[in-house]
C-alpha positions as a Markdown table, in Angstrom:
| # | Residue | x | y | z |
|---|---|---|---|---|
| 1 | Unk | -65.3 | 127.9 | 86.6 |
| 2 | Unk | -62.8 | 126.0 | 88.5 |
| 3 | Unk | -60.7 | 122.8 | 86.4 |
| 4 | Unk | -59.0 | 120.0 | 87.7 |
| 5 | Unk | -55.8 | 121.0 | 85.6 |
| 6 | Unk | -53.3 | 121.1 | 88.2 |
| 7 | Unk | -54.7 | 118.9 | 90.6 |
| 8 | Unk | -52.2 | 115.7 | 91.0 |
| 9 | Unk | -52.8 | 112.8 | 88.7 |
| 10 | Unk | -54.1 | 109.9 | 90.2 |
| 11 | Unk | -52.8 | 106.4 | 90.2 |
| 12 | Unk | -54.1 | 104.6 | 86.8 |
| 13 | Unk | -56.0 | 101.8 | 87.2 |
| 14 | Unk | -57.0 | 98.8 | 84.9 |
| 15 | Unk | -59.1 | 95.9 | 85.1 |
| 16 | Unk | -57.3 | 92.4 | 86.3 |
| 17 | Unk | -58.7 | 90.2 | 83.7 |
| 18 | Unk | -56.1 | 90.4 | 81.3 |
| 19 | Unk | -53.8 | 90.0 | 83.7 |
| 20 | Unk | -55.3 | 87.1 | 85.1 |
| 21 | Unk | -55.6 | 85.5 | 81.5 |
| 22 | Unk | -52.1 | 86.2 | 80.8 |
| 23 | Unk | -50.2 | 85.0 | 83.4 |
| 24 | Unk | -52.6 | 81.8 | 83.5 |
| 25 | Unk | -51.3 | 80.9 | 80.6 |
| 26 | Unk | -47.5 | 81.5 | 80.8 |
| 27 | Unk | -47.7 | 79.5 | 83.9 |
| 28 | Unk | -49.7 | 76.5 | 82.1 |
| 29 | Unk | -47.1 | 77.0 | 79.3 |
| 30 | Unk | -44.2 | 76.9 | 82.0 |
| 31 | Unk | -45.5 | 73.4 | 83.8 |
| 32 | Unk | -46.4 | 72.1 | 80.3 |
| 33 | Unk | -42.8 | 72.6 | 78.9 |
| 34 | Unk | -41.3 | 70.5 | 81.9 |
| 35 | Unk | -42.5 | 66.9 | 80.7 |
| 36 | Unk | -40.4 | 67.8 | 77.9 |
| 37 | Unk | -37.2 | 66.6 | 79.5 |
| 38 | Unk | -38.3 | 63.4 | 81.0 |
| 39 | Unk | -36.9 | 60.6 | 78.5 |
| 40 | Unk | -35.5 | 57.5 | 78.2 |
| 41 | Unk | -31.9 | 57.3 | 76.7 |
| 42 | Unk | -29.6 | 54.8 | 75.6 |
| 43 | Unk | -27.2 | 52.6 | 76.4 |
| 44 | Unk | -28.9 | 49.8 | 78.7 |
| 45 | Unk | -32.1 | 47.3 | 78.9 |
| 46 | Unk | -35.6 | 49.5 | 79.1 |
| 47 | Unk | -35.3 | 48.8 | 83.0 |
| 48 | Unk | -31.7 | 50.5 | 83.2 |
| 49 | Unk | -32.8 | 53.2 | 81.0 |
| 50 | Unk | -35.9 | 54.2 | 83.3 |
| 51 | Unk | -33.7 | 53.9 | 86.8 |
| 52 | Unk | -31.1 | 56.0 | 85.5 |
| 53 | Unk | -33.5 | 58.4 | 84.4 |
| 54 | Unk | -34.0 | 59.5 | 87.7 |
| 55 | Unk | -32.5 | 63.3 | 87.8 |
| 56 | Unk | -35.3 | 64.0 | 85.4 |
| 57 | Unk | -38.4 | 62.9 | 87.4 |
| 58 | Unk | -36.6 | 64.3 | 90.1 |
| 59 | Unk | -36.0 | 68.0 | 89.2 |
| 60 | Unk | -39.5 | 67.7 | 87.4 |
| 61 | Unk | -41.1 | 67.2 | 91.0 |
| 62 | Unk | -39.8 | 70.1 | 92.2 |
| 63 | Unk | -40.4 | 72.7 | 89.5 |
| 64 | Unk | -44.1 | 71.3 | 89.1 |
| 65 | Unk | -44.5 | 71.9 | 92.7 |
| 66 | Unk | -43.1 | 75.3 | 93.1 |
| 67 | Unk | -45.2 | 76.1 | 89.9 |
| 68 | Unk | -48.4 | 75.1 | 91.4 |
| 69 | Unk | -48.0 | 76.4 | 95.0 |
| 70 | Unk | -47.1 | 80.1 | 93.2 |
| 71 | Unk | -50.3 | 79.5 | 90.7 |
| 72 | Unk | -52.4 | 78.3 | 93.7 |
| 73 | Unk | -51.0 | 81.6 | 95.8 |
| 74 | Unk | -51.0 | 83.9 | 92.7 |
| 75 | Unk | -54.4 | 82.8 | 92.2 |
| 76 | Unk | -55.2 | 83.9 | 96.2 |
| 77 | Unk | -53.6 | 87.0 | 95.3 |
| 78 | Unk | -55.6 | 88.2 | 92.3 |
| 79 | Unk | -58.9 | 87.1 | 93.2 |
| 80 | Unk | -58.8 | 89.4 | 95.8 |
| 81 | Unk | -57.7 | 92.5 | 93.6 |
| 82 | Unk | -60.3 | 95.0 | 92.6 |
| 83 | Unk | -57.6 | 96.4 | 90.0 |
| 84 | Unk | -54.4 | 96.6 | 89.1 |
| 85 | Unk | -52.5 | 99.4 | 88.4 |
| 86 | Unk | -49.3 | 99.6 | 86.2 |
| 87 | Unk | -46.1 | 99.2 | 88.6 |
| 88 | Unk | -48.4 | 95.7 | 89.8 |
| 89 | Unk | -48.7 | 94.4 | 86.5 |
| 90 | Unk | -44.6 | 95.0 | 85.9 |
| 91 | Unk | -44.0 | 93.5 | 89.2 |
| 92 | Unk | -46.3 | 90.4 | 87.6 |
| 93 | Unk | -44.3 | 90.6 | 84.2 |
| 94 | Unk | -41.0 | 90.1 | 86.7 |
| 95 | Unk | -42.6 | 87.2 | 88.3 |
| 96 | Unk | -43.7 | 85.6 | 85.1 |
| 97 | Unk | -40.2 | 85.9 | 83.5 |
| 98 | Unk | -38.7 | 83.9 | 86.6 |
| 99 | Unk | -41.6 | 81.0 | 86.0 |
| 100 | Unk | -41.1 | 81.4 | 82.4 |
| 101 | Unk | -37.4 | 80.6 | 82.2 |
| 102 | Unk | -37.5 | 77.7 | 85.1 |
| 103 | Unk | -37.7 | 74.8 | 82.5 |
| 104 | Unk | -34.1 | 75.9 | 81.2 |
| 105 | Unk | -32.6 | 75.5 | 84.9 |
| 106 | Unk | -34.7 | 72.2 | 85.5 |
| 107 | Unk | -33.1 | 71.0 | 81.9 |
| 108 | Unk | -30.0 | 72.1 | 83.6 |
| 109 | Unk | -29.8 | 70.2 | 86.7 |
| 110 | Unk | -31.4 | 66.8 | 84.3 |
| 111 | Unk | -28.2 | 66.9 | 82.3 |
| 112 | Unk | -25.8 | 68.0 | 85.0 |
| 113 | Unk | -26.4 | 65.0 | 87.4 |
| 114 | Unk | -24.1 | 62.7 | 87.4 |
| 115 | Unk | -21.4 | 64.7 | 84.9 |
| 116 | Unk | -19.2 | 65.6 | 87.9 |
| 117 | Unk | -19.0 | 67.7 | 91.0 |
| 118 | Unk | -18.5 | 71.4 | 88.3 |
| 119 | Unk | -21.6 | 70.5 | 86.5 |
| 120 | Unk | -24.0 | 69.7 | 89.6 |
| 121 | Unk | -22.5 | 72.7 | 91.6 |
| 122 | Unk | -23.7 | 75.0 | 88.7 |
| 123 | Unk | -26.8 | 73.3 | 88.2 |
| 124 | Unk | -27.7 | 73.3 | 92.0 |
| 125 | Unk | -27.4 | 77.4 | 92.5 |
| 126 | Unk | -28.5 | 78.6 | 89.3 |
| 127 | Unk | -32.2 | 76.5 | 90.4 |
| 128 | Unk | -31.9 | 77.8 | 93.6 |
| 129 | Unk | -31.6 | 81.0 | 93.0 |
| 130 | Unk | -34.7 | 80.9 | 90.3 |
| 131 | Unk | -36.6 | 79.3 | 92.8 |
| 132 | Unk | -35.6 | 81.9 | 95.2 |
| 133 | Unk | -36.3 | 85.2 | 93.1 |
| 134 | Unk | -39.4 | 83.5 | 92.2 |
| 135 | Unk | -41.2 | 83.6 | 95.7 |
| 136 | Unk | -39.4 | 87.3 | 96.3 |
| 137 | Unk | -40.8 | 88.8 | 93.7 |
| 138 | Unk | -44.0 | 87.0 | 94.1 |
| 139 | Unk | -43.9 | 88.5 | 97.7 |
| 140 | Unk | -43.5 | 91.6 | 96.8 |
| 141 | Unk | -46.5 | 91.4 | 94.5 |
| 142 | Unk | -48.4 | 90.9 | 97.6 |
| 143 | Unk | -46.1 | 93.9 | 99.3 |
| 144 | Unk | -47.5 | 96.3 | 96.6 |
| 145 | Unk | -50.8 | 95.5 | 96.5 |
| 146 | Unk | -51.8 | 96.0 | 100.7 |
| 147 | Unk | -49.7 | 99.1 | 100.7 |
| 148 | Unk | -51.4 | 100.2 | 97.8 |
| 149 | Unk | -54.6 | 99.0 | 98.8 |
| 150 | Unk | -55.3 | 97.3 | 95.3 |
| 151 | Unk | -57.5 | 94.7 | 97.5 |
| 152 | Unk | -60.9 | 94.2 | 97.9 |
| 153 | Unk | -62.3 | 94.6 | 101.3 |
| 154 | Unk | -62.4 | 91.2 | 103.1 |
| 155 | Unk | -60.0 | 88.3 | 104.5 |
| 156 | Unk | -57.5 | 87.3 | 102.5 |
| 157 | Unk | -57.5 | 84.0 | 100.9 |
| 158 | Unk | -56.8 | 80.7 | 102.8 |
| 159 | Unk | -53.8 | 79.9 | 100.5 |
| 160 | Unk | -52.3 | 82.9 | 100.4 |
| 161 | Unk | -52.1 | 83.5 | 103.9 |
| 162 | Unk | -50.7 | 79.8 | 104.3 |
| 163 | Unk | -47.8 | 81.4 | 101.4 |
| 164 | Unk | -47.3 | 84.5 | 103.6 |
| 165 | Unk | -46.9 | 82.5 | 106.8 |
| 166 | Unk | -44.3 | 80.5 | 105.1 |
| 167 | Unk | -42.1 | 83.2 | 103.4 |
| 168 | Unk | -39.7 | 83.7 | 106.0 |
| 169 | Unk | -38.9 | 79.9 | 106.8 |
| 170 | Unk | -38.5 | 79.6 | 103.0 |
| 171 | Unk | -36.4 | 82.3 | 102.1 |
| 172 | Unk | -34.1 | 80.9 | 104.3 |
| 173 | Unk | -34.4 | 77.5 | 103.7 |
| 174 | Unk | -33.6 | 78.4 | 100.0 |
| 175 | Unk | -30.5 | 80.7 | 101.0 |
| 176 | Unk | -29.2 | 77.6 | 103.2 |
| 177 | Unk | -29.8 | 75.1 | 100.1 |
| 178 | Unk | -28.2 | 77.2 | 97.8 |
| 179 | Unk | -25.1 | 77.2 | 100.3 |
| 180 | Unk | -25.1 | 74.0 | 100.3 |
| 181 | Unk | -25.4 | 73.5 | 96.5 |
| 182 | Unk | -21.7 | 74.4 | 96.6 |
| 183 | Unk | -20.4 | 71.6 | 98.5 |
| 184 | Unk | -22.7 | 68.9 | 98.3 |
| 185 | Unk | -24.9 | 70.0 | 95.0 |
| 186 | Unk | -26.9 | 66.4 | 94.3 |
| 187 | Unk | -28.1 | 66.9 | 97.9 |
| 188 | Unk | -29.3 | 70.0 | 97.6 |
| 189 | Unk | -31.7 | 69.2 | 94.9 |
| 190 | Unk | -33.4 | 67.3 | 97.2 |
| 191 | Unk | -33.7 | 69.6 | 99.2 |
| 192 | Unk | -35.0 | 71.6 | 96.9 |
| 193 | Unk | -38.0 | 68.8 | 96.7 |
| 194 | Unk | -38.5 | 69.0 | 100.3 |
| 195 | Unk | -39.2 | 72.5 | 100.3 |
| 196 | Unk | -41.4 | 72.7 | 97.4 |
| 197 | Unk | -43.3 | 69.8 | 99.0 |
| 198 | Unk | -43.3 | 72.0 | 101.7 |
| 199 | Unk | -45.1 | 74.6 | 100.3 |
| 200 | Unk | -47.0 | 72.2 | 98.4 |
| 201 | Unk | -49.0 | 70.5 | 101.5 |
| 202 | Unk | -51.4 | 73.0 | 103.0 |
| 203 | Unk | -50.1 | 72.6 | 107.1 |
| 204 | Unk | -52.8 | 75.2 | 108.5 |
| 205 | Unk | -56.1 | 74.2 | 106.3 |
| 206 | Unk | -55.2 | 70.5 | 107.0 |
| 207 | Unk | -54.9 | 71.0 | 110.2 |
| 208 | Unk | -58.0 | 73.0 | 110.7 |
| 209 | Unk | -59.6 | 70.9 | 108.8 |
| 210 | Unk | -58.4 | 68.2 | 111.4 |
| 211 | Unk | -58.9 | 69.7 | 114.7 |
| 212 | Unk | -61.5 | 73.0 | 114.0 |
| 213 | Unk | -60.8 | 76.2 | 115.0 |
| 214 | Unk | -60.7 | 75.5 | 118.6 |
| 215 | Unk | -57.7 | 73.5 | 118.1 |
| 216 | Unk | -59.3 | 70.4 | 119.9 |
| 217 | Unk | -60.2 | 66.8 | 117.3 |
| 218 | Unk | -63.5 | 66.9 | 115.8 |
């Protein structure tokens, strides 16, 4: 009687709930740990206090945002998975460590603002570049699972074609912003905000939503 003993292995698979539930959580435990390092601190009147504390609403805006718009994308991305298999869920272990350790460059740019040029430069590319790996690798999540064909049979999800469509223009916005961090780092984080609100506001469904399919005002 014939056995399967030499015949190749095939690709182990697992179901996605777990994963799901998992990174769920690190990223709720990621957006939770921000508010952390918005304060109030002395010297000055209660007015003072809450103006100068501006660096910390500031770089909380942006990490809240690029942890949403990945959460809203990741959550494109794994609804449309039938499984997982085990290089997927390290590529989604990479991807949680860079959302994981965001609050300690957000804590970084808080306390580097307005300590001098050294601080802010450091600040500035260390955030960019951990907002940068963080859509890579969450690209390549998406990479791995078409070529792999880990998805379900069907259209993608509106969000995450919205996050695919803007992955190039991102990528080099983040590059160019991280070049800039050198010379002029307290700009940059602003432009840090811009593109996170960028990926934030949903361009395509809005304007869908606006003018239908046909393009033309409903």
């Amino acid at each position: 009687m014939a056995t399967d003993e030499n015949a190749p292995p095939s690709r182990a698979l697992t179901d996605k709930g777990r994963m799901e539930a998992f990174s769920d959580g690190v990223m709720g435990f990621a957006i939770t740990l921000l508010v952390i390092d918005i304060a109030l601190r002395p010297p000055g009147s209660p007015l003072h206090q809450f103006v100068q504390a501006w660096p910390s609403y500031l770089a909380y805006l942006v990490s809240f945002f690029t942890i949403g718009t990945v959460w809203i994308a990741h959550n494109g991305l794994t609804d449309g998975l039938e499984r997982v298999d085990p290089i997927f869920l390290r590529l989604n272990l990479l991807f949680l460590l860079t959302i994981a350790f965001l609050p300690f460059p957000t804590r970084l740019v808080v306390e580097a603002l307005g300590r001098g040029t050294g601080w802010e430069r450091l600040a500035a590319i260390v955030y960019g570049v951990t907002l940068l790996v963080t859509r890579l690798l969450f690209s390549a999540m998406g990479a791995y699972a078409r070529r792999m064909g880990l998805r379900a049979a069907g259209g993608d999800d509106p969000d995450l074609q919205e996050a695919r469509k803007k992955f190039r223009y991102v990528v080099i916005a983040y590059v160019g912003t991280i070049l800039l961090g050198l010379a002029l780092p307290s700009v940059a984080i602003f432009f840090y905000l811009a593109i996170a609100v960028y990926l934030f506001v949903p361009f395509g469904l809005v304007a869908r939503d606006l003018f239908g399919r046909g393009g033309s005002p409903r």
